[in-house]
C-alpha positions as CSV (number, residue, x, y, z in Angstrom):
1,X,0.0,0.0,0.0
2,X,1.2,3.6,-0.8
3,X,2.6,5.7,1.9
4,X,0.8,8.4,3.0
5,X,2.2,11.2,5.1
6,X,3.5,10.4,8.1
7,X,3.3,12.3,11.5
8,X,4.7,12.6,15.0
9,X,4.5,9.5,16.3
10,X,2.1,9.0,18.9
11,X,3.3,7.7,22.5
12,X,0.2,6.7,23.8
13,X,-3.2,5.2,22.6
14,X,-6.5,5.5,24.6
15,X,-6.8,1.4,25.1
16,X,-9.0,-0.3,22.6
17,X,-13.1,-0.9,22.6
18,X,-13.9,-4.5,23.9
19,X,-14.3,-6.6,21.2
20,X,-18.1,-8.1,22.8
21,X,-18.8,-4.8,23.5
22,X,-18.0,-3.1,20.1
23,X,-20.0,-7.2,18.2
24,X,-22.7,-6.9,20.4
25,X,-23.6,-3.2,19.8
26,X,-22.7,-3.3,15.7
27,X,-25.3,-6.8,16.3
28,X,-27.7,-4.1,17.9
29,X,-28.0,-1.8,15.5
30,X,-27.9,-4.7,12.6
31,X,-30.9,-6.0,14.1
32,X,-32.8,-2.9,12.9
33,X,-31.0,-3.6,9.1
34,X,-32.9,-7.2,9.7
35,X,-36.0,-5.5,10.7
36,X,-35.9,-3.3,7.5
37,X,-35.2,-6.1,5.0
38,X,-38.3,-7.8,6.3
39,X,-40.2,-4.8,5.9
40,X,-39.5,-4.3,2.9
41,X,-39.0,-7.6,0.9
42,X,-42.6,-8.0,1.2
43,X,-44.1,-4.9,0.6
44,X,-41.9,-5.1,-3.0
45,X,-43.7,-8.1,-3.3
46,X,-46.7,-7.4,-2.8
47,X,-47.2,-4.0,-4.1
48,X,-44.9,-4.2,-7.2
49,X,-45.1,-7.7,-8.2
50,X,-43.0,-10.4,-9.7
51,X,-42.1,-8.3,-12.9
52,X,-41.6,-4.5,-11.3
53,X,-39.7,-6.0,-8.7
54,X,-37.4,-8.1,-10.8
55,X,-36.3,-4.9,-12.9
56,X,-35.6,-3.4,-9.5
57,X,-33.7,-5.9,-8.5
58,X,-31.6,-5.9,-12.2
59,X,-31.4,-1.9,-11.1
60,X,-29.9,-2.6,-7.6
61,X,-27.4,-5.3,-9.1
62,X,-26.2,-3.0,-11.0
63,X,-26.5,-0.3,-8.6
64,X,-24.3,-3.2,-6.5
65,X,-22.0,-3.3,-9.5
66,X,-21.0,0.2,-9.3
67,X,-20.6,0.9,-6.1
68,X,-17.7,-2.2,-6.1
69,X,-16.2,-0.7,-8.8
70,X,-15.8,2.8,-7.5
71,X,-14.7,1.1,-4.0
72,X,-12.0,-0.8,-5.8
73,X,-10.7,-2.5,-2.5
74,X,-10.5,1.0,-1.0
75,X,-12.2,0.0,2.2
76,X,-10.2,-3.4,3.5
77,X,-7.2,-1.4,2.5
78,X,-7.7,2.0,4.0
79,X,-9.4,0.2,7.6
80,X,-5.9,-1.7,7.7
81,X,-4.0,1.4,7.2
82,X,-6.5,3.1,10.0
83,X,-6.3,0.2,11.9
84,X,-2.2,1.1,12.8
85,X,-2.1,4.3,13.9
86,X,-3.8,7.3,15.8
87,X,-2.0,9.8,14.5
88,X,-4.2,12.4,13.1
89,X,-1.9,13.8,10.5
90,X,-1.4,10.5,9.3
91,X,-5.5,9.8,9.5
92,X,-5.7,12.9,7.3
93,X,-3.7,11.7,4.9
94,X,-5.0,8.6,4.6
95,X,-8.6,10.0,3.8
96,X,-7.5,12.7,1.4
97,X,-5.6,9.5,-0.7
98,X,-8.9,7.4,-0.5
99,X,-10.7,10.2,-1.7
100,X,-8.8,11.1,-4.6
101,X,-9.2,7.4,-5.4
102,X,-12.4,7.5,-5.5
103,X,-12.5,10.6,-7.5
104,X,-10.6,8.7,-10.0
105,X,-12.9,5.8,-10.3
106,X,-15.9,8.2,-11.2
107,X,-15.5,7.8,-14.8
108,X,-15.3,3.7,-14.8
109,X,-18.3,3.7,-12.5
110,X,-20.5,5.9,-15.1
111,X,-19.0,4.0,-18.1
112,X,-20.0,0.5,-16.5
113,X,-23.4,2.2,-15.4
114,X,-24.0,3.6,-18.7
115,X,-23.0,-0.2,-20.5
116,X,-24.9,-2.1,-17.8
117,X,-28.4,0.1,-18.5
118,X,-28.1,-1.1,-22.5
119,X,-27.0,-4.5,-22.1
120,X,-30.1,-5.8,-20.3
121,X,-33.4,-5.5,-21.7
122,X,-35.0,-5.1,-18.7
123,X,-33.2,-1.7,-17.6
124,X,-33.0,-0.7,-21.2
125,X,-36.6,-0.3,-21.8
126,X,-36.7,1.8,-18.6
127,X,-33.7,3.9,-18.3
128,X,-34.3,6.1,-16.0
129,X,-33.7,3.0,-13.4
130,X,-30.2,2.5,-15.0
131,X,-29.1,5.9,-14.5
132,X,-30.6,6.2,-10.8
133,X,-28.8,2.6,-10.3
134,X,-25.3,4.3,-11.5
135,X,-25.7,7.3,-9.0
136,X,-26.4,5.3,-6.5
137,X,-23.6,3.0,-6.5
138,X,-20.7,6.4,-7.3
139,X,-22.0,7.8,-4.1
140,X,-22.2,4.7,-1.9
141,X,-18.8,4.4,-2.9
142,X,-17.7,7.4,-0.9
143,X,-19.0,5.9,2.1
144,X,-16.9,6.3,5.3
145,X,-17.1,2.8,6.9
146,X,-13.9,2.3,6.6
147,X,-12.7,4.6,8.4
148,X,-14.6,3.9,11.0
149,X,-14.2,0.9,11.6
150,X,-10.4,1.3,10.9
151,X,-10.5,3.8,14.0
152,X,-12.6,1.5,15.8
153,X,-15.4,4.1,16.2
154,X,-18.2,0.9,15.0
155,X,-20.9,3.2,16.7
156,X,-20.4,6.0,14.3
157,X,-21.2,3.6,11.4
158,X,-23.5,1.4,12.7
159,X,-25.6,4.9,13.6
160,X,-25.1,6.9,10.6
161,X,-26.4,3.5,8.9
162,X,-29.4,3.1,11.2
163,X,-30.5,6.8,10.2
164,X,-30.4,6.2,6.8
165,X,-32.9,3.2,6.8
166,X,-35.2,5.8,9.2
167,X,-34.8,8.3,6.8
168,X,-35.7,5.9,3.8
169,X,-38.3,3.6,4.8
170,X,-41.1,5.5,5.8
171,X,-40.8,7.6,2.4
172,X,-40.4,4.2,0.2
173,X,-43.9,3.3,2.6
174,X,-45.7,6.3,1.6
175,X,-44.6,6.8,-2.1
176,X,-44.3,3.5,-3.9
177,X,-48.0,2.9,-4.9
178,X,-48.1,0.5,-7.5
179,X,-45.7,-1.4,-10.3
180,X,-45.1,2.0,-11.7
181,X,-43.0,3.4,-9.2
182,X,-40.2,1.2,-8.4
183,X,-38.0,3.9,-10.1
184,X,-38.8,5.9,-6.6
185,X,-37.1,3.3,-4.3
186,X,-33.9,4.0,-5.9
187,X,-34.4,8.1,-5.7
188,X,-35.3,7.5,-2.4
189,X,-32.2,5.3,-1.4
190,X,-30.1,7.8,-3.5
191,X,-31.1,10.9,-1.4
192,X,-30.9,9.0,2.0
193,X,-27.7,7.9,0.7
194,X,-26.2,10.9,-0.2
195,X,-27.3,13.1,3.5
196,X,-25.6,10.4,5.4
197,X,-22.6,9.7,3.7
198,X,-22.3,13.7,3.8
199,X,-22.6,13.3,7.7
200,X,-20.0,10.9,7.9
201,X,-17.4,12.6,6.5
202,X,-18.1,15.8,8.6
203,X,-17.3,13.8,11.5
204,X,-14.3,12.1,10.1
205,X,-12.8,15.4,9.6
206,X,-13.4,16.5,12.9
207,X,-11.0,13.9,14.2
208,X,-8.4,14.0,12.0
209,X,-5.4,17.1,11.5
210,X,-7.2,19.0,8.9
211,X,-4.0,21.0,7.6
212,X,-2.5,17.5,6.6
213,X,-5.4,17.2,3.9
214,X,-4.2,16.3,0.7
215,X,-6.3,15.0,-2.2
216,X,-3.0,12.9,-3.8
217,X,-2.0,9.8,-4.5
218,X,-4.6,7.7,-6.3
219,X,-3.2,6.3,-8.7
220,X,-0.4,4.5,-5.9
221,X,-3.6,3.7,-4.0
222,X,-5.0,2.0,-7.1
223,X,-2.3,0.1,-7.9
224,X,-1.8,-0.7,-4.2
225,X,-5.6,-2.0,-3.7
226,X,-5.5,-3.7,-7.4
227,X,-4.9,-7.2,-5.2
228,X,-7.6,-6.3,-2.5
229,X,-10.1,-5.7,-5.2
230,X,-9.4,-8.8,-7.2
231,X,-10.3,-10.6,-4.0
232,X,-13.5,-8.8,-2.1
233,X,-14.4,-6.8,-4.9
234,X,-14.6,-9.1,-7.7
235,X,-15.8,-11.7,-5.5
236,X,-19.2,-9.7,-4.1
237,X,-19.3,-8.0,-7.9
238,X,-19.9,-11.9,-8.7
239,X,-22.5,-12.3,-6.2
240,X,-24.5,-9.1,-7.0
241,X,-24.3,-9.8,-10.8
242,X,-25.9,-12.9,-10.2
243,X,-29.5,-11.1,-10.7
244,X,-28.4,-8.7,-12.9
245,X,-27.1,-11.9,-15.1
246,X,-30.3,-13.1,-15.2
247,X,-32.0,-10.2,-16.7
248,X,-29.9,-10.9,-19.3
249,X,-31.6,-14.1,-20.3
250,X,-34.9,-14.2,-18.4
251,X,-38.3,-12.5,-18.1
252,X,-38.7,-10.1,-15.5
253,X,-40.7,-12.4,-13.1
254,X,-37.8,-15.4,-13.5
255,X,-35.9,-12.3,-12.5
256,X,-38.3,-11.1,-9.2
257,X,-38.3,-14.8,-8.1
258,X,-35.1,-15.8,-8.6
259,X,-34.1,-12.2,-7.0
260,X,-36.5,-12.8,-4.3
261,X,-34.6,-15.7,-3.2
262,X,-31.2,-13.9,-3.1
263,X,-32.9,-11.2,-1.2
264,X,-33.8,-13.3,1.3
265,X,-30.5,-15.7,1.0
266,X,-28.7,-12.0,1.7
267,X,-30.3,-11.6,5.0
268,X,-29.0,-14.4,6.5
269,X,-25.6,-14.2,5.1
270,X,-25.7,-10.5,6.1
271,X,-26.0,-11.6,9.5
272,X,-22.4,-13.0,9.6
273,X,-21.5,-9.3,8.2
274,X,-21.6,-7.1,11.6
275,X,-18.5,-9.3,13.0
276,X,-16.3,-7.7,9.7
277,X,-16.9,-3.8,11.3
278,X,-15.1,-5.4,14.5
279,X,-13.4,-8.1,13.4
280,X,-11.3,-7.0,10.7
281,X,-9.6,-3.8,12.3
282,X,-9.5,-5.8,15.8
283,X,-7.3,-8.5,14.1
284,X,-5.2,-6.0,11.8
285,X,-4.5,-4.3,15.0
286,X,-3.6,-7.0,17.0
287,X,-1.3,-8.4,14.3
288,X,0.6,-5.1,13.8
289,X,1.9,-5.2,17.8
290,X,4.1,-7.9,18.9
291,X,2.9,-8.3,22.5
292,X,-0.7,-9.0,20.9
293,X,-0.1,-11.2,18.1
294,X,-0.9,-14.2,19.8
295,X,-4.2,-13.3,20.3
296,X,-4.7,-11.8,17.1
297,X,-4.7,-15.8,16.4
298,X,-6.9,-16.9,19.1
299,X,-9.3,-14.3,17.9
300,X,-8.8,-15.9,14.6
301,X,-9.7,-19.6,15.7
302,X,-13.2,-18.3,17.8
303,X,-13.9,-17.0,14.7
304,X,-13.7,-20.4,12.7
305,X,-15.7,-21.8,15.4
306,X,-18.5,-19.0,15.5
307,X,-18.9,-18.0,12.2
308,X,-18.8,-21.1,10.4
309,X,-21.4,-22.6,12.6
310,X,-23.8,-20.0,12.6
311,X,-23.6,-20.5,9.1
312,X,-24.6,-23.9,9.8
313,X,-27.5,-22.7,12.0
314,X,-28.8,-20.3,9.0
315,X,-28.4,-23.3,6.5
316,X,-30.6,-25.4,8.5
317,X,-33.2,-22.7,9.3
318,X,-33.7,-22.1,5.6
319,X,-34.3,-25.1,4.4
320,X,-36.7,-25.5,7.7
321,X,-38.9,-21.8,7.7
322,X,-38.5,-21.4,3.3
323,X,-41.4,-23.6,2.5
324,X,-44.0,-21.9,5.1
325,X,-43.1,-18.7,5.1
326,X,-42.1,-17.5,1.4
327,X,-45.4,-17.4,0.4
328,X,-46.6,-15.4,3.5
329,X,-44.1,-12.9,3.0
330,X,-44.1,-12.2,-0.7
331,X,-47.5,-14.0,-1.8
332,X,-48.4,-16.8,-3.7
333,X,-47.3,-15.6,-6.7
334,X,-43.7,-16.4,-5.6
335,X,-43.5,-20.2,-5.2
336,X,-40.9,-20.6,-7.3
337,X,-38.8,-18.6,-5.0
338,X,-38.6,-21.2,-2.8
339,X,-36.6,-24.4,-4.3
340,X,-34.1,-21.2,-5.7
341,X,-34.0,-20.1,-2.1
342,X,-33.3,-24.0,-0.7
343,X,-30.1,-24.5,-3.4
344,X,-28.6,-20.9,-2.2
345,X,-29.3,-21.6,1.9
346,X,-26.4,-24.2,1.1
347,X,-24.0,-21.8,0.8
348,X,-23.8,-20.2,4.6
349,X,-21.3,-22.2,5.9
350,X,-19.1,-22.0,2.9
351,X,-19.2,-18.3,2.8
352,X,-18.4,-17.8,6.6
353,X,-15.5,-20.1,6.3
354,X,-14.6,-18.0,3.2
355,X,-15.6,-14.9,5.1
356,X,-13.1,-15.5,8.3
357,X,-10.1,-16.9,6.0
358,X,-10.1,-13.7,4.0
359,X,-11.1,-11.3,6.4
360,X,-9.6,-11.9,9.4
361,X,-6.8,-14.5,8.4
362,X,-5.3,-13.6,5.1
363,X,-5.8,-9.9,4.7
364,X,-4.7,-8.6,8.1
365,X,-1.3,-11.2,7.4
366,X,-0.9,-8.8,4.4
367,X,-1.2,-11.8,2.0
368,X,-2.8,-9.6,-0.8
369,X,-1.7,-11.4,-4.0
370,X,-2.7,-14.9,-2.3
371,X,-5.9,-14.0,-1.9
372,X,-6.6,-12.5,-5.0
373,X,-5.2,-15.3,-7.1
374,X,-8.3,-17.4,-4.5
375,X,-11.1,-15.3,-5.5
376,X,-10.1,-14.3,-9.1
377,X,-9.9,-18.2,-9.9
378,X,-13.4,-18.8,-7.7
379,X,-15.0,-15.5,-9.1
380,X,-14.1,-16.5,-12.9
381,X,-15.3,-20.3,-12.3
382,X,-18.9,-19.0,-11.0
383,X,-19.2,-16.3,-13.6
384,X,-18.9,-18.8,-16.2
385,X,-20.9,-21.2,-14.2
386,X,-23.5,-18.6,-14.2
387,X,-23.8,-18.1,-18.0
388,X,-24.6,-21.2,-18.6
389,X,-27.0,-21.8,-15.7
390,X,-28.8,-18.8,-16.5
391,X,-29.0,-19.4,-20.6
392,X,-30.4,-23.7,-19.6
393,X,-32.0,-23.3,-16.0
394,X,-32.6,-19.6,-15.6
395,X,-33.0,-19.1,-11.8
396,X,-32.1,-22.3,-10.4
397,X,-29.3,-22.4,-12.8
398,X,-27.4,-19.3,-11.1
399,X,-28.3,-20.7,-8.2
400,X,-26.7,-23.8,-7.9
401,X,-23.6,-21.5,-9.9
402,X,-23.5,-19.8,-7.0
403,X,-23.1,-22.7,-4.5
404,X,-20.7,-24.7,-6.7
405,X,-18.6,-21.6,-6.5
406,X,-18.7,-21.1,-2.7
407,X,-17.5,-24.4,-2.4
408,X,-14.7,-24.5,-4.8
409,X,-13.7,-21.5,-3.2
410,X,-13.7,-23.0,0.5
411,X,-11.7,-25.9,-0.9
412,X,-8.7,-23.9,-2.3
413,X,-9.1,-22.1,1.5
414,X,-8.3,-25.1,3.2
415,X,-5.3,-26.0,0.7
416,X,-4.2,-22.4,1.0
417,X,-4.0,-22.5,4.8
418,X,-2.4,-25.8,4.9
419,X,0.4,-24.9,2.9
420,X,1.1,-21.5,4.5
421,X,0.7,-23.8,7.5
422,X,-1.6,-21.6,9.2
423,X,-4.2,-23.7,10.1
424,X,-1.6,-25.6,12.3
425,X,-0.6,-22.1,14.1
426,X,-4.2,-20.8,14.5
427,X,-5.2,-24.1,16.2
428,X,-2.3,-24.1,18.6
429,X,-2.4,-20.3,19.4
């Protein structure tokens, strides 16, 4: 990663947040994400229907799209960097690098917003819901998560996040009437987004050295996150093209249901996702101090243990509450939602397995490249996969892409770890 300018050192640090604290509130405040989702998921369903709400869904894939792009492993790199210091001259540098890299991803973003809208029927006929996609992903890209949970300040984000969903979903509640208006969910979630982001970098700046703001560097911070981005951004650009894939192929209700399913599949795999806004600057923090690096590997091997089987735990309560409970949520017009939504509960445990190796094993060890070369290979094996699911099975065909991917993936994990004998030092710590 590129340097950024450095400052006085600092001789002491306030000590650090407990790490149950800091899971338990960022699981608090997730809880109303949760509540949201379920909120919302069947009111689409119900008052758009299976066609108006698959274009949406194409829309926020490629909404999805774009904002990965425009983050371009910006975020895993920038909480690392946050993660080992406190010096506020530093912490100034850092943002004003991250956000002339940003500023230099603005053009790809619009470009693969702009492509995105006229390859798929579905958001071509209706482009206004490409272009409101595209703005919404180039400014959820400027979101400051990362720096917040690189400072360990997880309440910060966890609350700027919580307003935006207040601020949103009682205005999607009172102005989405009818098929017609899904194009308003996305203005909606593109204001909301916008006031909040906005909020969160007036607070950054207020705790970092303002006079050592520089908007320089991106093109070392490119370069520098190229690795990153091959790994977490290629790898969830793969998983939220899946419904945009579709659209390419498929009518828009094969589209709603099979987008239904990885609506729902999200939720429960977005459960495991509160632990990274702790977890990943905890461990990176840990690793960077010598008297603390054994437990930066204890913390790694409770994390094995409790991610992967909660993954279990969602698995099995899928496959259990799908068959009842689908059709009460989203209607009756949505059965085929749930066999999709039975092949994707298969992949929890892969993806937390997946989820701890990269995030709090292989990227705070500074094993970029390695973990690139992982996902690229995985990515590029369930893209393909996808393709031809789509074009012969449609829905259940990206599907069960999707699974045979997180599995592959999971198995060049284990092979990964075993050779950097790491499993054997994680185990023991």
């Amino acid at each position: 990663m590129s340097a950024v300018p450095q400052g006085p050192s600092v001789s002491a640090s306030p000590p650090p947040p407990s790490t149950r604290r800091s899971l338990a509130f960022v699981y608090a405040g997730y809880l109303l994400r949760y509540a949201y989702l379920l909120v919302l998921i069947p009111f689409y369903g119900r008052v758009l229907g299976a066609d108006a709400y698959g274009r949406l869904l194409a829309a926020m894939s490629l909404y999805t799209l774009v904002w990965m792009l425009g983050e371009y492993g910006f975020p895993i790199a920038g909480a690392r960097d946050a993660a080992a210091t406190t010096d506020r001259s530093r912490l100034a540098g850092l943002y004003g690098q991250h956000m002339a890299g940003r500023m230099l991803m603005i053009v790809p973003c619009l470009l693969l917003g702009l492509g995105g809208t006229l390859l798929s029927p579905l958001l071509r006929e209706h482009p206004v819901m490409g272009l409101l996609a595209t703005l919404n992903g180039v400014a959820a890209a400027f979101n400051l998560g990362w720096y917040f949970q690189g400072t360990l300040r997880f309440r910060v984000s966890v609350a700027l996040e919580v307003v935006g969903f207040a601020m949103n979903l009682p205005a999607i509640l009172w102005l989405v009437k009818g098929p017609g208006d899904s194009w308003i969910v996305l203005a909606v979630l593109l204001a909301s987004g916008v006031l909040t982001t906005a909020a969160g970098h007036v607070i950054a700046l207020g705790s970092m050295e303002r006079q050592a703001l520089r908007l320089h560097g991106a093109v070392a911070l490119v370069r520098g996150s190229t690795a990153l981005f091959l790994h977490k951004g290629v790898s969830m650009m793969m998983a939220s093209s899946s419904t945009y894939i579709l659209s390419l192929f498929a009518s828009a209700a094969q589209v709603g249901w099979y987008g239904a399913a990885e609506r729902l599949a999200s939720v429960g795999m977005s459960l495991m996702q509160p632990a990274n806004h702790v977890l990943v600057g905890t461990v990176a923090k840990r690793i960077a101090e010598s008297h603390s690096e054994a437990s930066a590997y204890r913390l790694m091997r409770h994390s094995y243990f409790a991610m992967v089987g909660f993954g279990v735990v969602l698995m099995v309560g899928a496959l259990v509450l799908a068959a009842p409970l689908v059709p009460v949520i989203l209607g009756p017009s949505f059965g085929p939602t749930v066999g999709m939504l039975y092949v994707l509960a298969f992949m929890f445990p892969f993806s937390a397995f997946g989820q701890v190796s990269s995030g709090y094993v292989l990227i705070p060890l500074r094993m970029d490249t390695l973990m690139s070369a992982v996902t690229l290979s995985g990515a590029l094996v369930t893209a393909t996969l996808m393709l031809l699911g789509a074009q012969a099975y449609q829905g259940y065909g990206i599907a069960a892409a999707r699974l045979t991917g997180a599995i592959l993936t999971a198995l060049v994990l284990v092979c990964v770890l075993q050779r950097k004998q790491l499993l054997k030092r994680i185990w023991n710590a």
